[in-house]
N, C-alpha and C positions, 0 to 999 in steps of 0.2 A: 456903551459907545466909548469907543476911546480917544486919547489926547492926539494921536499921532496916526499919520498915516500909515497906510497896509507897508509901501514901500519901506519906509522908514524903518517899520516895525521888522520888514524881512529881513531888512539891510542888517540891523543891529543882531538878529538872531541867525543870521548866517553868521557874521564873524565872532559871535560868541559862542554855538552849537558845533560849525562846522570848521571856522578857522581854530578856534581853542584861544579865542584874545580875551583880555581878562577885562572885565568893567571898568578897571582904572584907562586901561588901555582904548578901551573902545571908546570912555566919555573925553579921553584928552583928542582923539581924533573928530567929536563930534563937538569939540565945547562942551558939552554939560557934562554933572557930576556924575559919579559913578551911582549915585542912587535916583538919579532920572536913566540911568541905563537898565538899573534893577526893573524899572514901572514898566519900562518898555517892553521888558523879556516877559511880566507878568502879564501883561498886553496881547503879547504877540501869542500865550499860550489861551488865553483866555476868549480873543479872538478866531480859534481853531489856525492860526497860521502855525504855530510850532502845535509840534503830536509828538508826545512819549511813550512810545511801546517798547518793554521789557520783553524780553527773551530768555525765560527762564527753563527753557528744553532743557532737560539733563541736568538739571542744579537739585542737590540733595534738600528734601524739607526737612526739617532737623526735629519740628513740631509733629508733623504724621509721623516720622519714623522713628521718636519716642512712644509715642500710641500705641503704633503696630509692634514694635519691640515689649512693651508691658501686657497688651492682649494673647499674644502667641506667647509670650514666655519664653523667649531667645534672650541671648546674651547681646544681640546686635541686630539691628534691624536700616536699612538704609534704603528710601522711600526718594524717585526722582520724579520731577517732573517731565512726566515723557509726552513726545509729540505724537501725529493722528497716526502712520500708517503703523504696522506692525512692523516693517523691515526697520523703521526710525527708533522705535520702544526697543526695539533688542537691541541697537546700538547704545542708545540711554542706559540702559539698564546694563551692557554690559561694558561700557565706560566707566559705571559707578561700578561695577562687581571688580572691574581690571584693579581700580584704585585700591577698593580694599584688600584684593589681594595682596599686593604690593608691600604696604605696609603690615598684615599677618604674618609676612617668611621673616626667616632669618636665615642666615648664611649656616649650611649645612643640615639643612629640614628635608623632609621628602616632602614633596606636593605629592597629591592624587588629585587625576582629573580625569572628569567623565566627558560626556559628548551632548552636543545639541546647536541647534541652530542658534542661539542667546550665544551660548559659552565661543562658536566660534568669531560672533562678534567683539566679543569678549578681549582675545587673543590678539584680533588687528590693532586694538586700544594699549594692550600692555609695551611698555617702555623697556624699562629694564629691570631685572628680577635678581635676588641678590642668589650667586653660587647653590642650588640646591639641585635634590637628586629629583627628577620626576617621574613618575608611574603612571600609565594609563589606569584606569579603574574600572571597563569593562571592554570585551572586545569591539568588533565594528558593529555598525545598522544600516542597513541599506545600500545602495552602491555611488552614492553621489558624493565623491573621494574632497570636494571642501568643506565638508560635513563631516567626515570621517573621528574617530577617534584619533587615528596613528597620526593626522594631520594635522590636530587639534595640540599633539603631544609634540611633534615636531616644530613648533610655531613656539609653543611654551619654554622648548628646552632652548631655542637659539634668544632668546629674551633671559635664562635664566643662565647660561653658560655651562649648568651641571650636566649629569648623566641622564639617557634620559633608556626609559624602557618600555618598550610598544608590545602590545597583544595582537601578533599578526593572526586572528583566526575567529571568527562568528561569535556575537554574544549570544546567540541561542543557535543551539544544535539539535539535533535530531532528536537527540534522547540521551540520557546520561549515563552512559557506557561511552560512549562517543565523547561527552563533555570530559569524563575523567581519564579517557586516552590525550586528549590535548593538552591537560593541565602535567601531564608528566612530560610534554616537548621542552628540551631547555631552556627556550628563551622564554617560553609561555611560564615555564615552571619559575626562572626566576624572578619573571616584573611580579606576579602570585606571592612570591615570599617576601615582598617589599611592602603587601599591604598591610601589614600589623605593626610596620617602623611609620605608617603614614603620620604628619605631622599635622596636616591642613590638607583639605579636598575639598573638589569643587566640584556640585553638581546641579544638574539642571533637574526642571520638575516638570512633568509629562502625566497630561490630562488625559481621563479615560472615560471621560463625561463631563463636558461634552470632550469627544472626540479631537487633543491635541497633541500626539506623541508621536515619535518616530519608528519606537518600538512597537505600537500596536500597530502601525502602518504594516511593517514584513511581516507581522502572524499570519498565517491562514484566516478565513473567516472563520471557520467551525471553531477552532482553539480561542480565540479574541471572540467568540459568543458565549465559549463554557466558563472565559476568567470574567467576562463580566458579570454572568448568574454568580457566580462565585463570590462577587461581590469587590472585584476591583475599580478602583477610581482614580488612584494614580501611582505612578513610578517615580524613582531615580536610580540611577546607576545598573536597571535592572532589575533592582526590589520592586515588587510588589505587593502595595498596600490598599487598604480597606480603605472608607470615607473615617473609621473611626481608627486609622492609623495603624490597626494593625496584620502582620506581614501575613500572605497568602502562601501557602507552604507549596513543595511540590517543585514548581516552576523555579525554582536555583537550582537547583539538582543539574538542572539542562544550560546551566548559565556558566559562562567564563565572567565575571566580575567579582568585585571585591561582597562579601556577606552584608548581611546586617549586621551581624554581631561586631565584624570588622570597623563596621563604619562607624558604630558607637561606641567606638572606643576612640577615634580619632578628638583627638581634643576641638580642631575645629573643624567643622563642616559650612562649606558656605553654599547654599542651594539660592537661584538664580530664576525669574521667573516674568516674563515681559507680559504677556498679554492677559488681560484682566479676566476673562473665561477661566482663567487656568485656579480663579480664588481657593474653590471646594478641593482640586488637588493640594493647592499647597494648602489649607488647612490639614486636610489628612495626614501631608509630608510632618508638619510641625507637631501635630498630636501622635505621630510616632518616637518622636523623641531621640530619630534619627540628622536629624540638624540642628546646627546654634545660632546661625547666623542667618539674614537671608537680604537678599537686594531684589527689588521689584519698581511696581510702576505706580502712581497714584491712584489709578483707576480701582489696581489689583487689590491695593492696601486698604481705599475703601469699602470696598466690596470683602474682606476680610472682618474688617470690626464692624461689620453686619452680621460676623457668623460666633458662635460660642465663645468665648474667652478658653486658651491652653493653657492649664497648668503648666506651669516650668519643671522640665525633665529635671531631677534628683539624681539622674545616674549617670552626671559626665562627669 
């Protein structure tokens, strides 16, 4: 039971919740001391009239995302808490991926960036980028042009001010006769010769069990039946990798994007990853030894340090 009325008690906790008056203030208006204003605020919460709810959507755990940083064996791990729907988790997560990019560049670095529905949330989040040159890092997928690569790349380059250089032409083609007549086009040929100067790239991770990815969306069925006997699980940037990370040959050959080889050499790779189904992909992603860094969701990271511990790659 308490000393004071519901009124009373509202009255004091509006002008201290909602006006911002301070206890000194609110007890010289009421007569009493500043620590009969304290009982009252303690009252009023304890009574259910005041309710505190945190809103911690999109705030980095710095505790999970030490965890998941030491089980994956990344140099960097950043772990949010994201809200229910999936279009809210890829803003979360690529709020947090915008930020760390941010702070990764430096003035006169090439970014590499890939494409994906996360990444282009990613892009509306970023502010302002300091002077660098940017590369797409694989051609298009699909036809749905705010989705695109070339869009993803133009959005990046006008936040960055540098140069920026687009792959006007299919991340998978027909067959590689065809892939290596495009890679000799000169604009195709020079964003190409920019990816062994890449500094920092960003890529997304694309589920192939269960079924999450853009790229196996435009496969034919027959081909997206023979890579999964093949034993595919997940991609980025157009690599395809095994559940035990490693790459499925063949299928680059047909690809405009940057290699594997390419990407492990980039000092940093930052791979991006909202919806928690997507775990056993990015497992596979990080036991390729192809990323260093990664930004995801709670759910995801949980469901990770449920799977094998990765050793840390020795070859960056």
């Amino acid at each position: 039971m308490t000393d004071f009325s519901r009124h009373e008690l509202a009255h004091v906790a509006r002008r201290y919740y909602v006006d911002s008056a301070s206890k000194v203030e609110i007890g010289e208006e009421l007569g009493v001391s500043r620590f009969k204003v304290a009982r009252m605020l303690e009252q009023a919460l304890e009574a259910g009239i005041v309710t505190i709810t945190i809103d911690d959507a999109g705030v980095v755990d710095p505790a999970l995302s030490a965890r998941l940083r030491s089980h994956l064996g990344l140099d960097e791990c950043l772990v949010v808490q994201g809200r229910d729907t999936v279009s809210e988790l890829r803003e979360d997560v690529g709020a947090a991926a915008a930020e760390l990019l941010t702070r990764s560049l430096r003035p006169g670095n090439t970014l590499g960036f890939a494409w994906g529905r996360t990444l282009t949330a990613m892009t509306e989040r970023l502010t302002a980028l300091p002077p660098v040159t940017v590369v797409q890092l694989t051609g298009a997928v699909g036809s749905d042009l705010s989705d695109s690569p070339v869009e993803v790349i133009r959005r990046v380059s006008l936040r960055a001010g540098g140069d920026a250089h687009a792959i006007f032409a299919p991340l998978v083609v027909e067959d590689a006769a065809t892939a290596a007549t495009l890679r000799r086009q000169p604009d195709i040929a020079r964003a190409l010769s920019l990816f062994d100067r890449v500094d920092v790239a960003v890529v997304a991770i694309g589920s192939w069990d269960p079924p999450i990815s853009q790229l196996r969306e435009v496969l034919g069925r027959d081909e997206r039946d023979d890579l999964t006997a093949r034993g595919v699980r997940a991609e980025i940037a157009g690599i395809l990798l095994t559940a035990e990370g490693d790459l499925v040959p063949d299928f680059a050959e047909r690809c405009l994007s940057i290699s594997a080889r390419q990407l492990a050499r980039v000092p940093k790779v930052i791979a991006v990853a909202a919806e928690h189904e997507k775990a056993a992909a990015v497992h596979a992603v990080t036991r390729s030894g192809l990323v260093s860094a990664l930004v995801t969701e709670q759910r995801c990271a949980e469901a990770l340090l449920d799977l094998p511990p990765v050793a840390r790659a020795t070859d960056r």
